[in-house]
N, C-alpha and C positions, 0 to 999 in steps of 0.2 A: 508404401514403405512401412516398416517394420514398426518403427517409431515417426509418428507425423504430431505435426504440431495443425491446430485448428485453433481461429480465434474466439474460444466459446469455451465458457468454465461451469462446470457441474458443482456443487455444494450441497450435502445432505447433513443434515444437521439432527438433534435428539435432544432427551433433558426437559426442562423448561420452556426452549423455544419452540417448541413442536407439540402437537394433538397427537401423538400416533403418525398416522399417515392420512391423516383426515386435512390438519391445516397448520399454519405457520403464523406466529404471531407477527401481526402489522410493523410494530414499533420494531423488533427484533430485525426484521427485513431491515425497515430503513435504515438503522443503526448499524448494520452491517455492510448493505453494499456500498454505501460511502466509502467506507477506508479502503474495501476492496477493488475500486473501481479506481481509487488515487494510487493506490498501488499498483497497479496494471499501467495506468496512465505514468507515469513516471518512470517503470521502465521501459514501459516504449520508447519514451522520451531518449533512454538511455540505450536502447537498443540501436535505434536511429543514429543521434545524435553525437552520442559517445561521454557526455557529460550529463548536469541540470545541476540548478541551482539549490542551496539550501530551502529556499522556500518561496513565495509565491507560485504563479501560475507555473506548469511543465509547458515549453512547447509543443505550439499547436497541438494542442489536449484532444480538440474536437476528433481527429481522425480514427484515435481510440476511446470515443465514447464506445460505454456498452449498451445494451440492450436488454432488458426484461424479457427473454423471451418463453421461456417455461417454468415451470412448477414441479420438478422430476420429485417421486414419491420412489421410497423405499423403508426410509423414513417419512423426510418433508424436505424440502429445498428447493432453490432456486439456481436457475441457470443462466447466465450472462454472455452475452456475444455482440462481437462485432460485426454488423452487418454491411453489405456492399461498399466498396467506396472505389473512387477513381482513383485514389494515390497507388503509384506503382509500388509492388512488395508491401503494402501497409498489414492486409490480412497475414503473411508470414511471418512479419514485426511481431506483431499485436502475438499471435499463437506464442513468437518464441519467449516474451514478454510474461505472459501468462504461464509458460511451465517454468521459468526464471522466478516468477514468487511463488510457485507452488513449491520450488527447491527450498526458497528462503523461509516459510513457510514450515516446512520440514524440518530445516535444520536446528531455526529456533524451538522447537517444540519435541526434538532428539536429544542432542547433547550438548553440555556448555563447549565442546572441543568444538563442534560443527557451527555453531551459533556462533563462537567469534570468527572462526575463519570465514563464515556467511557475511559478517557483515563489515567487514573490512572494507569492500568499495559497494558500500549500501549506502545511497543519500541518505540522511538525517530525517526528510522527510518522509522516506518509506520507512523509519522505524517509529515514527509518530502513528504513522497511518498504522503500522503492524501493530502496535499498541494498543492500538484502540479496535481493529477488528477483533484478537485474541480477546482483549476485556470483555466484548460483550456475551463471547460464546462462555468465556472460565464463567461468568455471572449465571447463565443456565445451566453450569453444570452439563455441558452439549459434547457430544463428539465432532472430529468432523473428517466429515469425506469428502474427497477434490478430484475432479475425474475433469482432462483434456487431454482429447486424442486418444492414445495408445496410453498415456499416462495418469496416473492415478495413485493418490496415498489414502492414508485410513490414520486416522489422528484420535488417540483415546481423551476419556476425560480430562487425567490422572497428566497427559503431555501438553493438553493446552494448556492447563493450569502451571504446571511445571514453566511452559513457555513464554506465557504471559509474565509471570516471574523474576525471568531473562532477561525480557525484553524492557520491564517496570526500572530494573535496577540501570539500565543503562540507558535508559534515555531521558532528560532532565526540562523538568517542566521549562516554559518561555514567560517570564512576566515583561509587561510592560511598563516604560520607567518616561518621566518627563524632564528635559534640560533644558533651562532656559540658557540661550547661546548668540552668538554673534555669528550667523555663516556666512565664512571665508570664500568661500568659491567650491566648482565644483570642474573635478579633470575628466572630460566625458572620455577619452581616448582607454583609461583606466577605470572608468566608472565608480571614481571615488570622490568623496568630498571630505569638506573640512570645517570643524565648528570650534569655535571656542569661546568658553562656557563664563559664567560672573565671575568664576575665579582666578580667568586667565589660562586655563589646562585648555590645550588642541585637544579635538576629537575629530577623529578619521573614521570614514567606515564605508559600506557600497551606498552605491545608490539603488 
């Protein structure tokens, strides 16, 4: 077909994180395909499923793990994929998953009209993960290239940074806070519970 979906993402990268076409910084790799692999993972999640949660694990994450499997040069970069699995449709999933953040991807790093309307039903947590992949490349001053299937974009310096930007402004750090409380019970049917606190103030929230 004209346009096919494969479960396998190309990344060519420049700048800082890269020697030429010689080799790719260590740190830079692992800093990178974390967020890019939670990203993948969670729209699958969402491909599949139709929903996910704002945060913890995505369901059954394993069936899209990816895979380390080349080192494509043009620059330098890495290539990630899904390899065999028994789950029926998973590798179509996973492919359509992968040109699904490559769009989002894009559009955060195009224009602010395309970046809100991208992220309208974008979990919370792929714009954490989006965050934090785009940080590390604006940090090298890097391009980047994204090639799956028939599909493929070319992302200048000048638009990561810009996206990075985008993405920094709208998504708000998480701190963690301590209440000492009396818990009420907990309503498994709705998966919510209920505390309340030395002051006497209910607190609701998921489990």
């Amino acid at each position: 077909p004209k346009d096919s979906n494969e479960p396998k993402i190309r990344l060519l990268f420049s700048g800082g994180a890269v020697m030429g076409s010689i080799g790719i910084k260590s740190k830079f790799v692992s800093k990178t395909i974390n967020p890019i692999q939670e990203l993948i993972k969670t729209q699958t999640a969402l491909v599949r499923f139709g929903e996910v949660g704002k945060r913890g694990r995505a369901k059954k994450t394993s069936i899209s793990d990816l895979y380390l499997t080349a080192l494509p040069i043009g620059s330098f970069g890495i290539e990630l994929s899904q390899l065999e699995s028994t789950e029926l449709f998973i590798e179509q999933e996973v492919g359509t998953a992968i040109h699904q953040v490559m769009e989002l991807i894009s559009a955060t790093t195009g224009s602010n009209e395309a970046f809100e309307e991208a992220i309208e039903h974008t979990p919370k947590r792929n714009l954490n993960n989006l965050k934090a992949f785009l940080k590390q490349i604006d940090e090298e001053k890097s391009i980047l290239k994204m090639e799956s299937g028939s599909f493929g974009i070319n992302i200048s310096e000048e638009q990561i940074h810009q996206g990075f930007e985008r993405v920094n402004l709208t998504v708000n750090e998480d701190s963690e806070i301590f209440i000492n409380g009396i818990l009420r019970g907990f309503l498994l049917d709705s998966s919510k519970f209920e505390i309340t606190d030395e002051e006497g103030k209910t607190i609701t929230g998921i489990i």
